[in-house]
N, C-alpha and C positions, 0 to 999 in steps of 0.2 A: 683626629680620628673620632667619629662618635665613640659614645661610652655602650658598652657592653649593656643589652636590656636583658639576656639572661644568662647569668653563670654559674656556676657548677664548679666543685672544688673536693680534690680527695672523693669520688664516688668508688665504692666497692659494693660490692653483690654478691656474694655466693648459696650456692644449695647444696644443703652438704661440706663437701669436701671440696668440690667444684667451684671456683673463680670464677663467674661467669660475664663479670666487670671490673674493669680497672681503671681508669679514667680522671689522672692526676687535675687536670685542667681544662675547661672547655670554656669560651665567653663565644656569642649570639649576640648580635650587632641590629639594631633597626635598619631597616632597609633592605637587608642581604636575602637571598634566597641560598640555604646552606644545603648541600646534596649530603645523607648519610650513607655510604658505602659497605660493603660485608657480605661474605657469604655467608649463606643461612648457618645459624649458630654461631658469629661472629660476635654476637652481642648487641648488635642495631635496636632490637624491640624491647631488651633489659633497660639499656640507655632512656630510650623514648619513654618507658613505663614509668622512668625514675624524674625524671624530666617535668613529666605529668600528673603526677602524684599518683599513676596507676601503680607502681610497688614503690615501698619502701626500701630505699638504699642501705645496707647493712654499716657502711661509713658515708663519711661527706654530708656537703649542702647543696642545696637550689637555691638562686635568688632571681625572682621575675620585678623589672620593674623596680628593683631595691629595696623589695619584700621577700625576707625570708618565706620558699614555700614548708607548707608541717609538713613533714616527712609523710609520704603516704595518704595523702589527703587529695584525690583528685578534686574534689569541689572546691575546695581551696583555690586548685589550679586552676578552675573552669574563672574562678572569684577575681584572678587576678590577669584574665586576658587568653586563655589556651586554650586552645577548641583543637581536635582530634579529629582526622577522619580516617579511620583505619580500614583491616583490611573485614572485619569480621561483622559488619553493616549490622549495626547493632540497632533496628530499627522494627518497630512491632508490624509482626506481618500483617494482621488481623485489620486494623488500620490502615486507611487509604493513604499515596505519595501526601498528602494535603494535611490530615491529621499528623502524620509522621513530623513536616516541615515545622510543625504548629508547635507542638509539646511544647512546655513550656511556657508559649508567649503567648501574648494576647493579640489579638484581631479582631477588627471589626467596632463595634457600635461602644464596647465596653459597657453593654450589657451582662448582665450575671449568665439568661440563656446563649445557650452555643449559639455561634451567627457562623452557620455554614459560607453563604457568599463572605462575608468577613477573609474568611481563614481560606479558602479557595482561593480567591483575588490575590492576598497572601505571597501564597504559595506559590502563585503564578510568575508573582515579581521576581522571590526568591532564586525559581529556577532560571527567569529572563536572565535573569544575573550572569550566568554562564553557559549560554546560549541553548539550556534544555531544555525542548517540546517533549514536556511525560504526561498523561491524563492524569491530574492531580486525585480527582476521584478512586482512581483503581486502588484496590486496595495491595499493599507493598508484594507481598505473594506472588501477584498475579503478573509482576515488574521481572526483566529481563537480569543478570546482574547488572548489565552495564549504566543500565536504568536505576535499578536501586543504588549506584556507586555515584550517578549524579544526583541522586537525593539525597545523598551523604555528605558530598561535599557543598551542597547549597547549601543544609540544615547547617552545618559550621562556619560559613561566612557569613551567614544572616544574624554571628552571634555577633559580628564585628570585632573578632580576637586581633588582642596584639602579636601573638603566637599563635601561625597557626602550622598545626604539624601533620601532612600529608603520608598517607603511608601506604604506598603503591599505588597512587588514584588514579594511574592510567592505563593499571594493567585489566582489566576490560571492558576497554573504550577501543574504538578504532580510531584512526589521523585524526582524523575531524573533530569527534570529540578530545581527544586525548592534546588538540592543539589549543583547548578553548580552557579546558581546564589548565595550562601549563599559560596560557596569555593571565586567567584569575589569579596565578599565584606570582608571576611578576610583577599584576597593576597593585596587588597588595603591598608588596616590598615598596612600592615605589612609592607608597603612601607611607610609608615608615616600620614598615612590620617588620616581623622575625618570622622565614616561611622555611622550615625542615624540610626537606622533600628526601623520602626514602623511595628507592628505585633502584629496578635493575637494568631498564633498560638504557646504556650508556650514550647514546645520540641525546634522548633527553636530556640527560643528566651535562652534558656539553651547554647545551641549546640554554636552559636556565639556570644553571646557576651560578651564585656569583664566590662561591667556595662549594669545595668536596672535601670532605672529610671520611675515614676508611678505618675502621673497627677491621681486629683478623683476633682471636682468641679472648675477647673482650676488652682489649687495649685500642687505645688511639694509636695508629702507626702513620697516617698522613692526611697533612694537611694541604691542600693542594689550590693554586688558583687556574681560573679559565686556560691561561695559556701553559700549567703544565697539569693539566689532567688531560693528558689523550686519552683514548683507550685502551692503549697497551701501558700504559702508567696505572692507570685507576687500575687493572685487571692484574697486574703487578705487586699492587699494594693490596689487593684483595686476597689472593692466594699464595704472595710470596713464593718462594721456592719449587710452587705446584700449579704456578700459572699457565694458563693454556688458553691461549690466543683462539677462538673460532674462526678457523681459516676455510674459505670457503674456497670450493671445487666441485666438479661435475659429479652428480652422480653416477652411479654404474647404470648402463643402458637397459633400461626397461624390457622386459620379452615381448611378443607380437602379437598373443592371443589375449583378450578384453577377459578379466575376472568378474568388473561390474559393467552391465550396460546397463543406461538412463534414458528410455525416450518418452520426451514429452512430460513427466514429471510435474503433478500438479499437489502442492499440500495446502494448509491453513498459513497464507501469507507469500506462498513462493510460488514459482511455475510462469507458464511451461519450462521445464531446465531438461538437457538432456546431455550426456558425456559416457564417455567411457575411462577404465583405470585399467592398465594393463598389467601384467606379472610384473610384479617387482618396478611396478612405478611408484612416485609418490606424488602423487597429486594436489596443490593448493588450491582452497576457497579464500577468496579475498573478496573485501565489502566492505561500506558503512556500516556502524552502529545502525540495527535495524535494517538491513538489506538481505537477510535472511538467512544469512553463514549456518549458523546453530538449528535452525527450523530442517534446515538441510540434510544435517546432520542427522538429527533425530526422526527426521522420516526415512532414512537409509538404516536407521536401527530400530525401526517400526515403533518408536516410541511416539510418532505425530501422524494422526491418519492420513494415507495418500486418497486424495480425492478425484486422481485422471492419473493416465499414463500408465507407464511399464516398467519394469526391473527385470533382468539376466544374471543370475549369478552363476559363473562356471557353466555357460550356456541354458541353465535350467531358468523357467518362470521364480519369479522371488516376489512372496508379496508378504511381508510380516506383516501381522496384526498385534504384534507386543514383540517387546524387546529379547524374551525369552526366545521365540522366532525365528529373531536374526541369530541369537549364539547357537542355538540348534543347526541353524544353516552354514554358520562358520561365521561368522561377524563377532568384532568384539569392538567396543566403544571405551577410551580414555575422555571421561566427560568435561567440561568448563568446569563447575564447580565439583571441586574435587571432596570436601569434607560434607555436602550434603546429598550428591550424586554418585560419588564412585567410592564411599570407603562406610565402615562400622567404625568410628573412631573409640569408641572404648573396648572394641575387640582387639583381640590379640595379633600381631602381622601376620601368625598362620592362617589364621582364620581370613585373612583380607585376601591375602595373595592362594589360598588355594579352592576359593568361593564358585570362581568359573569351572574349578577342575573334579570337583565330586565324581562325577560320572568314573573317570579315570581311578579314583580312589576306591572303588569297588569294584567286588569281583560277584558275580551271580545275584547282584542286588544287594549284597553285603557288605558294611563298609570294614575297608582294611586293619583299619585301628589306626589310633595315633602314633605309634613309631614307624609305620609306612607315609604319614601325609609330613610326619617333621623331614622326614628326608626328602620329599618329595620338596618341601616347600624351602627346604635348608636349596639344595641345588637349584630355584631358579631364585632363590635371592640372591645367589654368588652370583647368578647370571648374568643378573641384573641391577648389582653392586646397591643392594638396599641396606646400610649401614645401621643396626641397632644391636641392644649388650644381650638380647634372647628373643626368640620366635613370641614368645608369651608377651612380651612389652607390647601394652597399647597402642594402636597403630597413630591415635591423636598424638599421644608424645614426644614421634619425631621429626624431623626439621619437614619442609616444604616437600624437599627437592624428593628426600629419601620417601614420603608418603606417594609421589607422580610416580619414582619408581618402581615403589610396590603394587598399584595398577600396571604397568606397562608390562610387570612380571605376571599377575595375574591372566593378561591376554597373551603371551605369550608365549606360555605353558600350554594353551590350549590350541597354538599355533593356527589360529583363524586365515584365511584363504584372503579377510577384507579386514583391515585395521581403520579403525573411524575416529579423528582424533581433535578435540575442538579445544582450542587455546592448550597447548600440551603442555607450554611452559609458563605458564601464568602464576609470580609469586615464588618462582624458586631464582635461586643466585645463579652469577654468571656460571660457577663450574657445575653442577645440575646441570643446566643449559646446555650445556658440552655434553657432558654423559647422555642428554636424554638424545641428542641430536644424533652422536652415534649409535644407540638403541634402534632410533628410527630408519637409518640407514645399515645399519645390519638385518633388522626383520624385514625391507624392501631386498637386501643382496640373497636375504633364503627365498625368496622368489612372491612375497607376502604383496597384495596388492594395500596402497594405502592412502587413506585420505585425511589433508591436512586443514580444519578452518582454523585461521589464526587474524588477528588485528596488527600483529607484527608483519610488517611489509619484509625486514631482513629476514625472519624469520623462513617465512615464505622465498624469498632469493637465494638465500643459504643452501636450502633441504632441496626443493623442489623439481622436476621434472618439467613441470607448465601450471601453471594456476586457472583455473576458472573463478572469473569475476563477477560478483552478482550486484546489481542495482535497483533497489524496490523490487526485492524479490525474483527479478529475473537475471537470464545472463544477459552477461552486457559485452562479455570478449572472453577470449581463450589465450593466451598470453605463451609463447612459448620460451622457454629459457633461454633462446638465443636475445628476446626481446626483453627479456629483464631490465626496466629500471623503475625508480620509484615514481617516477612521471608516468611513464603507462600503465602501472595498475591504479596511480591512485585517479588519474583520468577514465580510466574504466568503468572505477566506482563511484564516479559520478556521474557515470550512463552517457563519455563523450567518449568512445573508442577511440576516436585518433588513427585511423588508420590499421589499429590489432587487430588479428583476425575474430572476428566474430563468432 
């Protein structure tokens, strides 16, 4: 058996009083692609941190390579082979894809002045590396996330780590991409590496790798090979006694009259796209990386100018001009990125979850006071099962799963006629996942019309009514849930219908 290239011995962690790691023994093999398992607050990102020399282990050691790492020294870690691509794109926006890939290293003539073609060229290779066309010039801003998550994973393989530790790299990517970066981390293994892959989603987590390993209260509880990590094992070993299989079934039948009508539908990148959502349906967008899923989105919540076409909402003309607009009209939007689109992360969970409902909080222009909006704001987090130890706790400080839920409570207090929802589960654990699924399916059963973009194909299969599928921005089929499989959407989304209705 090869020798262990990183091990780990006696690790603890605590904050407080709180054990947030326990992890007698762990060895990391060259070659292997290792899956970390857990629900959020399980301990996965403590592990990785200590691992990385991003926190200091309170007991224990690291050793990469058969070098003690210093406790808490990530440069150290970077010194000894570990490159990191996580989930918090820690990349200067200001800075184009090209500068971003560059940091660091040198390019070009090795001249003293900057050699822009140098470090472009670069960059190019960089991202050829794993199959991504990004305009290396743009500056990082101006980049999609999925975009920016493949300049993050270039930027760490171009350091050539012996370790490289992936942490969620394909949760916003669609198939396509999301197959290109799971091919780079097994041609790595196969060069001899040590490749961590953290993930929720369990097909992948089959598909690559060649151990699973499963954190549940900061403990190691299993260790699993390919042939016994199903998904009711890994999903077993995640929440033990609280395990809950997503068992899919039909939705409840939609009503007859259209909430949203779309005809002709023209924005910056999409169109002509035209559909309707009817009461209490729930509607999928499916697509490639780049085929307009989110542009969609955001022009239904008048955050992207519409430049052709028409909208009906509840019969009436609907034409937002700003996102205020759409909630004014009854629209509420759960956005992709959730910590810099849908939340105040150093505010407090009242102030997050009751931001949509002002209006409701006063009376003659008056605002009620604060022991009218804590109750207000206490009953839709029971709602909405958002799990923290007081309303006042920062809403950055709690898990994933619990910050999706407290938007989902936000729109739903204000019970919106159209629920607009783009990657909803992106980054939370399997039982999140579960909760949020049933949220969505109880605000479709009060009669709420809703729409789903997601890069998850099950996703999309599980929840959905019908999907609409977009390709370079247009549709490309209407898929109805009699015709669910993963062959006819992801042939959609590569603008070959196949027979779907169109």
């Amino acid at each position: 058996m090869t020798a262990a290239h990183v091990e780990a011995a006696g690790l603890r962690k605590r904050y407080g009083t709180v054990e947030v790691l326990n992890v007698d023994r762990l060895a990391l093999r060259g070659g292997e692609v290792v899956a970390v398992l857990g629900e959020n607050g399980a301990g996965k990102s403590t592990l990785i941190r200590v691992l990385t020399g991003a926190t200091a282990a309170d007991e224990g050691r690291v050793a990469i390579g058969g070098t003690a790492l210093r406790n808490g020294d990530p440069a150290h870690a970077q010194e000894l082979g570990v490159a990191t691509v996580s989930q918090e794109f820690p990349l200067v926006p200001e800075l184009s894809a090209a500068e971003n890939l560059m940091l660091g290293r040198r390019a070009g003539t090795g001249r003293v002045v900057f050699d822009r073609r140098g470090t472009e060229r670069a960059a190019r290779a960089m991202l050829a590396r794993i199959g991504a066309d990004i305009p290396v010039r743009r500056p990082v801003a101006r980049l999609s996330v999925a975009q920016r998550q493949l300049v993050e994973i270039a930027k760490a393989l171009g350091r050539e780590p012996s370790v490289l530790v992936l942490d969620e790299p394909t949760s916003a990517l669609g198939p396509v991409e999301a197959r290109r970066v799971l091919k780079c981390a097994r041609d790595l293994a196969a060069q001899g590496k040590v490749v961590l892959f953290i993930g929720h989603r369990l097909d992948e987590v089959r598909e690559i790798a060649d151990r699973v390993i499963v954190l549940r209260n900061g403990r190691l509880v299993a260790d699993l090979t390919p042939e016994q990590a199903t998904h009711e094992a890994m999903i077993r070993a995640m929440a033990g006694d609280e395990a809950e299989v997503l068992v899919e079934g039909d939705p409840p039948p939609p009503g007859d009259e259209p909430v949203l009508t779309v005809r002709a539908l023209e924005a910056a990148g999409i169109g002509p796209v035209g559909f309707e959502v009817r009461r209490g349906e729930i509607l999928g967008v499916a697509g490639l990386m780049g085929s307009g899923r989110s542009r969609l989105v955001h022009a239904l919540m008048g955050a992207t100018p519409v430049t052709a076409g028409s909208m009906r909402l509840d019969g009436r003309p609907y034409a937002p001009k700003h996102p205020a607009d759409a909630v004014r009209a009854g629209v509420g939007l759960v956005p992709e990125d959730r910590k810099h689109q849908g939340l105040l992360l150093d505010a407090p969970v009242r102030w997050n979850i009751s931001l949509a409902s002002l209006p409701r909080l006063a009376r003659h222009g008056f605002y009620l006071g604060p022991r009218a909006e804590k109750a207000f704001t206490d009953e839709v987090r029971r709602s909405v099962r958002v799990r923290c130890a007081t309303q006042e706790q920062p809403i950055g400080t709690l898990s994933g799963g619990n910050q999706q839920r407290a938007i989902f409570g936000r729109w739903f207090a204000t019970r919106p006629k159209l629920l607009l929802l783009d990657e909803p589960t992106r980054g939370v654990d399997v039982g999140a996942k579960a909760e949020i699924y049933h949220l969505v399916e109880s605000f479709a059963a009060q009669g709420m019309a809703v729409v789903i973009a997601s890069s998850e194909l099950e996703e999309l299969m599980r929840l959905t009514h019908r999907t609409v599928v977009l390709a370079g921005g247009r549709l490309a089929a209407t898929v109805p849930r009699s015709a669910y499989s993963k062959q006819a959407l992801m042939t959609a989304a590569n603008g070959v219908p196949e027979g779907v209705a169109p």
